[in-house]
C-alpha positions in Angstrom: 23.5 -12.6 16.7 22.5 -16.0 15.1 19.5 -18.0 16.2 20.1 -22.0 15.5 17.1 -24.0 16.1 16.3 -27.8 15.1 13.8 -29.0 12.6 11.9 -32.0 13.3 11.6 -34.5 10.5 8.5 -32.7 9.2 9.3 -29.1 8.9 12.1 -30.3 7.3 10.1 -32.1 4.2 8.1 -28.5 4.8 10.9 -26.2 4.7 13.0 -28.4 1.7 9.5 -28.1 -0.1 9.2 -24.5 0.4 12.6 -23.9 -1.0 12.0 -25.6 -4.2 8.6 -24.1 -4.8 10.7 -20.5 -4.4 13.3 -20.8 -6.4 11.2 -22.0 -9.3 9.1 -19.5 -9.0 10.7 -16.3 -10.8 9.0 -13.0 -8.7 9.3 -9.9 -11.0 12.0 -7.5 -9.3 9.7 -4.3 -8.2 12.5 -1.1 -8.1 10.4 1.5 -6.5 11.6 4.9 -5.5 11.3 6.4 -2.1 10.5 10.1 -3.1 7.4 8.3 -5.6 5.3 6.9 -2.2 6.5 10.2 -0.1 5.0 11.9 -2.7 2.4 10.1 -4.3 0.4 9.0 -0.8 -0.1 13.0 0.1 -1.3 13.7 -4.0 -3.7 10.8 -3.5 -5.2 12.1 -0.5 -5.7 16.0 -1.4 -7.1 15.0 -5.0 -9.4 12.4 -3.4 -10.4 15.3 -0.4 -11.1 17.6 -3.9 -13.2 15.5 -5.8 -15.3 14.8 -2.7 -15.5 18.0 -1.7 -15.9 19.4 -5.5 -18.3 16.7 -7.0 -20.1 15.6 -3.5 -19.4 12.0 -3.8 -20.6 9.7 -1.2 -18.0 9.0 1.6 -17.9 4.7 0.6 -16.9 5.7 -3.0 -13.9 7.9 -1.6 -11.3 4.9 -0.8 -12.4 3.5 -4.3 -10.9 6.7 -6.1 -8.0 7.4 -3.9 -7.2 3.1 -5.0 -7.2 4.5 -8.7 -5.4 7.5 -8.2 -2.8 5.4 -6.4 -3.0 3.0 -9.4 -2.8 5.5 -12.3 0.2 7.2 -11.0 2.7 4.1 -10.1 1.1 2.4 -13.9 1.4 5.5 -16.0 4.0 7.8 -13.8 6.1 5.9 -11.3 6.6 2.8 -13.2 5.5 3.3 -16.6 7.9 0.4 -18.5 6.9 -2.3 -15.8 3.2 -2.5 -15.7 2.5 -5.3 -13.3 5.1 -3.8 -10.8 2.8 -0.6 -11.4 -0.2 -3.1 -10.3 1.3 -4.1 -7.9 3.0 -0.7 -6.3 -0.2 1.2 -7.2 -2.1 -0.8 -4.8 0.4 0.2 -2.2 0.1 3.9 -2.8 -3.5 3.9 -2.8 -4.2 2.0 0.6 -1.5 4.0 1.6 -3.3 7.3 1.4 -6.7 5.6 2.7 -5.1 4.5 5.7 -2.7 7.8 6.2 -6.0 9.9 5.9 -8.4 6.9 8.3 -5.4 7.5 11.3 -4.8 11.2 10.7 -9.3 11.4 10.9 -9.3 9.2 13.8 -6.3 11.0 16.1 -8.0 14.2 15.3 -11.6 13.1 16.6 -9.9 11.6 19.5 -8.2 14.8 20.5 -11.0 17.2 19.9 -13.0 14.7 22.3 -10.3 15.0 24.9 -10.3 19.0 24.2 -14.2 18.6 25.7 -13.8 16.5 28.0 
């Protein structure tokens, strides 16, 4: 199914603008593999739930190491010949894992609450 819509005057300059301002710019092509995030987002959080356990970090510091676990395994594993895709992919990986593990803490909480109540 096709959507056509008409542009006023404006968001044509806009959109014309837009067009030229992308295809000058030349974005880096990021490959990334599936199985590295399936895997990597599940390392990040068990090493991260092992130092804090292990070395009794304080809780605010946690997301900070789980964002340079995430980082130092897309730089040095996942893409190791394409460092800023590594930036850029390691960021993923680690707010990945700090948002898989906030959700999976938060679902739990809510349901042992509903077990009490």
């Amino acid at each position: 199914m096709v959507y056509q819509f008409e542009l006023n005057k404006n968001q044509q300059n806009a959109h014309n603008k837009l067009k030229k301002v992308c295809s000058a710019v030349d974005f880096p092509a990021i490959q990334t593999n599936f199985w590295d995030a399936v895997f990597a987002i599940p390392i990040i959080i068990v090493l991260t739930q092992l130092i804090k356990v292990y070395f009794k970090l304080p809780k605010w510091f946690v997301p900070t190491i789980a964002l340079l676990f995430g980082l130092g395994i897309s730089i040095f594993i996942s893409h190791k010949h394409n460092t800023l895709g590594g930036i850029f992919m390691g960021w993923f990986y680690g707010y990945a894992a700090i948002g898989t593990y906030a959700s999976l803490k938060t679902n739990i909480i809510s349901y042992r609450n509903k077990q009490k109540n």
